[in-house]
N, C-alpha and C positions, 0 to 999 in steps of 0.2 A: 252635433252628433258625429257629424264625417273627424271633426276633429279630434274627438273623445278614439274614435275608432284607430287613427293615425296615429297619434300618441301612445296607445297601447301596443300596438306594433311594433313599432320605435323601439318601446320596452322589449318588446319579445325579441326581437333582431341583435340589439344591444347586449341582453342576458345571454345569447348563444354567443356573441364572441367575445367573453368575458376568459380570460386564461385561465387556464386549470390550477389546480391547487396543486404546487411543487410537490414532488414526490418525497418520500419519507429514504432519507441517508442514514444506514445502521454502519456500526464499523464492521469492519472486514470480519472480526472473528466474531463478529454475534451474528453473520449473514444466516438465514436459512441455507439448508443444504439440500441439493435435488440426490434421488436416486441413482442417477444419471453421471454424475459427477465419477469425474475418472481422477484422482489424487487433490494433491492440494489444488491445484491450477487446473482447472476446468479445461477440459478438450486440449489437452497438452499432451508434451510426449516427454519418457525419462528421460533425466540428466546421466549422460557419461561422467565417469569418475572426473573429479576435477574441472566442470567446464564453469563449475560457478564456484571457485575456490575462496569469493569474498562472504558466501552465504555461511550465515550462524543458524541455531534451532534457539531459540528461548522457551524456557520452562519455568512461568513464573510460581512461585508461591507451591512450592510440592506440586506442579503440576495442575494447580488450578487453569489455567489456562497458557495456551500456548502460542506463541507469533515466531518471525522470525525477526534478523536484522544483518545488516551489513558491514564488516571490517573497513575500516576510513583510516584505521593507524595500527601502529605496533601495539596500542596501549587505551584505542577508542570502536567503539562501535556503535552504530547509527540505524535508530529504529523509530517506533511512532510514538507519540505521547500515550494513547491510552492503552498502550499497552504496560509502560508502566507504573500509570497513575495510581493503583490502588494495591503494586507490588511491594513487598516486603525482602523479598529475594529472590534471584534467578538464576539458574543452572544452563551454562552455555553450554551449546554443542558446537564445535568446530570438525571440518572436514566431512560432514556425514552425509552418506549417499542414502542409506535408511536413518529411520529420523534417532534412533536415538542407539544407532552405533558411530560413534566421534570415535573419531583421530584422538582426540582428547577433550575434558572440559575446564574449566571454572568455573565457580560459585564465586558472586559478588550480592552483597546486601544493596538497601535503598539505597544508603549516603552514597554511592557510585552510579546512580541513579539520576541525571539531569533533565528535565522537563522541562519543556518550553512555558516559563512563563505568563503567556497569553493561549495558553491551551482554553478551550471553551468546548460546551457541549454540542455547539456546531461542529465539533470536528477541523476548526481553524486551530493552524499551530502544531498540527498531529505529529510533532516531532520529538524525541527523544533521544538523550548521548547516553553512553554505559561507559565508564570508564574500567579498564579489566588490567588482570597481568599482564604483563610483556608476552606477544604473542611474536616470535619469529616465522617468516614466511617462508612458504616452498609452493611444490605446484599443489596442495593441497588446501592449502590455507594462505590467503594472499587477501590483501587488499582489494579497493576498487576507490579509481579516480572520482575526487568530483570533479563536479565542472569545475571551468573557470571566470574569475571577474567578466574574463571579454564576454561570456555568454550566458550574461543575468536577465538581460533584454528576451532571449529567445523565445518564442512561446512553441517551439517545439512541436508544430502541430504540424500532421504528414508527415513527421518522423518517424521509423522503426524500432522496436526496443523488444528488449527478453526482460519476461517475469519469471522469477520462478520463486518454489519453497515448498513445504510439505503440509499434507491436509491431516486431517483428527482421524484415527483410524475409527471405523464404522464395516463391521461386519458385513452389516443388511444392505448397504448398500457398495461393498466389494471397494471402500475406498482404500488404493495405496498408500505404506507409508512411505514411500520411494520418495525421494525428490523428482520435482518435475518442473518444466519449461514450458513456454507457451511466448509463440513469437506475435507482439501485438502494435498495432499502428497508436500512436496518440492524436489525440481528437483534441478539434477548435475547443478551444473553453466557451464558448458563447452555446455551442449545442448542448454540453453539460449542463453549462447554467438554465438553460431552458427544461429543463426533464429536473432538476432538482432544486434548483431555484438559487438567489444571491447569497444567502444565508450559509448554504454550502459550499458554493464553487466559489471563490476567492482569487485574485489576482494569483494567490498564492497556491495555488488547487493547480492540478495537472489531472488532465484524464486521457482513460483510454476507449478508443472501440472496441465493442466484446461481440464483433458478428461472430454468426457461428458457434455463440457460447462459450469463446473465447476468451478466460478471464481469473481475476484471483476469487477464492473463497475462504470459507473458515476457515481460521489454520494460518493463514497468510499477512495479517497484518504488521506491520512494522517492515516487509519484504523487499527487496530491488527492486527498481526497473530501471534498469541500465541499458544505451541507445547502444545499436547494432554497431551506430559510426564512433570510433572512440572509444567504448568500453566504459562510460563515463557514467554514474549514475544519477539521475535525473527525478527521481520518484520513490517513493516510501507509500507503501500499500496502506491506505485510511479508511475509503468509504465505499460502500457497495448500494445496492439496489435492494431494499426490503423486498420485490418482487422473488426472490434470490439470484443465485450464484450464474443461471444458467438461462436467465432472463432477456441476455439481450440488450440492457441496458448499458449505460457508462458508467463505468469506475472509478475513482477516485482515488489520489494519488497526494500527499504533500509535495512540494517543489521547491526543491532543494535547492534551486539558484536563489529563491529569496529566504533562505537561510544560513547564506556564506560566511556573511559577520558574525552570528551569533554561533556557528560552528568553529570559527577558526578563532573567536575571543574565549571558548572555555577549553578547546582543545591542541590550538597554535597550528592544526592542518589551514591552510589555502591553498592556491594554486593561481 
């Protein structure tokens, strides 16, 4: 009987320290959104004219839905896979401080459209090219560095970096169509993977801490996050927290050192 009774215990002791069931990863632009949310970039402040001159708006499919992305060349721009997985065409916004007054645009169809491949609905691969006209730069619209080969290795964790980009305008809850910034630390990949589990966070995953509610939301996927040191961009806006935007949780990020090869073989950019 005493063993009947030990053995059952066992059981009970054993069942409490059983790990929780990974949290559920939605992309960036399907996140809930809180009331509370102050533009695209949760608990951020505006961008002055010009401080993010590599940032685009994408407007995909008449405005079906919206992300952003990043200038990488005269003639390339770099954003996430699902954003344009299921596009037909996109209307770029270059230079815009409000989202949908540009310096100027173009309209490119799918076939300029490059998706990673091994995209999955993990959210692995979340990476996208666009190939567009010949864009000349100034301080309004410029580029932005990737890394380089020397720093494929880094895992970037304790680093500083700026997100920014623009959220979905929403009356009821007073969100701006301003661009906006939000200055954010990158986080161990190992604490990510614990809160979402292997299936999400990937060698190839990058996240960030969002204390303080500091973080991307709707509106923002495919977006920079470009380190403080170097200007160099390091992160492509993928996966959030079904809890939403304002939750506290880590975000999720593509990591663009392990996709040097396959960037610079359809596009001829390295570094």
């Amino acid at each position: 009987m005493k063993l009947i009774v030990f053995l059952a215990c066992l059981a009970v002791a054993s069942a409490a320290v059983l790990p929780a069931e990974p949290a559920k990863a939605v992309a960036v632009k399907d996140m809930p959104r809180s009331g509370k949310i102050e533009g695209r970039i949760t608990n951020g402040y505006p961008a002055y004219e010009g401080k993010v001159p590599y940032i685009v708006g994408l407007s995909f499919n008449d405005g079906t839905h919206w992300c952003s992305g990043s200038i990488i060349g005269n003639t390339w721009i770099l954003t996430a896979g699902h954003c344009v997985r299921t596009a037909s065409h996109v209307l770029i916004y270059y230079g815009a401080s409000f989202r949908h007054e540009a310096q100027f645009t173009h309209r490119v169809t799918s076939n300029d459209m490059i998706i990673h491949p091994d995209w999955n609905d993990y959210l692995n691969n979340d990476i996208a090219l666009i190939r567009t006209p010949h864009v000349d730069f100034w301080h309004l619209v410029n580029k932005v560095e990737l890394p380089s080969y020397n720093d494929r290795y880094n895992s970037y964790a304790g680093w500083w970096a700026l997100a920014s980009g623009w959220g979905l305008t929403d009356n009821d809850s007073g969100i701006s169509n301003y661009l906006n910034c939000v200055d954010v630390q990158i986080a161990d990949n190992n604490d990510c993977r614990n809160y979402y589990g292997g299936n999400y966070v990937t060698d190839n995953t990058i996240c960030i801490n969002t204390d303080g509610g500091k973080s991307s939301c709707s509106g923002d996927s495919g977006g920079p996050l470009v380190l403080h040191d170097g200007n160099r961009i390091v992160g492509v806006v993928s996966f959030g927290s079904g809890e939403g935007c304002t939750a506290g949780r880590p975000a999720g990020f593509t990591r663009v050192t392990g996709y040097l090869d396959w960037i610079r073989d359809h596009t001829g950019i390295s570094y």
